[in-house]
N, C-alpha and C positions, 0 to 999 in steps of 0.2 A: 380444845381451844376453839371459841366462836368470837376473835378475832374476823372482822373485815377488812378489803384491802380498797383504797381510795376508789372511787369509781376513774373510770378511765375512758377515753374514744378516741377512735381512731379512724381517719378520714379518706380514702385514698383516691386518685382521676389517672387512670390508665388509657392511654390512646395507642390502638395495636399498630396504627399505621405508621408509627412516630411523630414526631413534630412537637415543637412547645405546646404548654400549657398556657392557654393565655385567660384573661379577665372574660369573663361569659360564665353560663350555667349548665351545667353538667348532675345529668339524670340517671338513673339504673335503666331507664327505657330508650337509648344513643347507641345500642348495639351495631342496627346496620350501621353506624356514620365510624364505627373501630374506638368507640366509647366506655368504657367501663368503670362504673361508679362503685363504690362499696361504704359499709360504714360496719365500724365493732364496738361492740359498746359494753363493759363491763359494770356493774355495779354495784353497791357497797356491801353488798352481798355475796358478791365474787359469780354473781350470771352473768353469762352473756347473752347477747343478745345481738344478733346480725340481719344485715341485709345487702345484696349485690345485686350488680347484670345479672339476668338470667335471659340468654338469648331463646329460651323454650318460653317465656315469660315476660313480653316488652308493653304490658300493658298494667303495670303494676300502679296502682294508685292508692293512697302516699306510696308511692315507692323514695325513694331516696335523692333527694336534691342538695346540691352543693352551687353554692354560687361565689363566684369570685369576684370581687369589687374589684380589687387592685392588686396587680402582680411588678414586684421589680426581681431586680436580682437580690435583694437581703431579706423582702419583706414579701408575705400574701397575708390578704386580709379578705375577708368574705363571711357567708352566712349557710347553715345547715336546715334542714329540715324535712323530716318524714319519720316510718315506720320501722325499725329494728324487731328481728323475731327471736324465741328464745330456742333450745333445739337444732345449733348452727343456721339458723333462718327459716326451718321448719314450720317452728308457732308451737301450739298454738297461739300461745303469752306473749304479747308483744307491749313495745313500749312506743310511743308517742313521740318524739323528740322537736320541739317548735322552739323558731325563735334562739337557733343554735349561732354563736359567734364565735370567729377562730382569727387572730392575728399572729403569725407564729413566723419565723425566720426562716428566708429559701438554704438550704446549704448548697 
């Protein structure tokens, strides 16, 4: 069976220090600031395709940007863009991702 499954992505802004999440841009390269960015990205093919912090690696370009326009408590709305690798973030096959839009509900 060659059967595809939807593509899919997955966005995540981890702050080790604690504290909200607030409206600003969060990168894979904010490690000293206790930042850690990620993105997964499946697709219709069922690869994936990643990319994170790698505090051995803070000078990643595209590395991975998320920006958050607007945060309440129901709503974040914001924009994605950079590089996903295939290989758990390996490579060598990588994808492109520009021009990413996410408005999605806080729980």
């Amino acid at each position: 069976n060659n059967a595809s499954a939807d593509p899919s992505i997955s966005l995540q802004i981890f702050k080790s220090n604690g504290g909200n999440i607030i409206a600003g841009t969060y990168t894979v390269n904010q490690a000293s600031s206790g930042i850690a960015v990620s993105c997964d990205y499946n697709d219709a093919a069922s690869a994936n395709f990643y990319n994170a912090t790698d505090p051995n690696n803070q000078a990643q370009n595209p590395g991975i940007t998320i920006t958050i326009t607007s945060i309440s408590s129901t709503r974040c709305i914001g924009t994605f863009s950079g590089q996903v690798f295939e290989n758990s973030g390996l490579g060598p096959a990588f994808k492109l991702i520009e021009n990413g839009t996410f408005d999605v509900p806080v729980r």
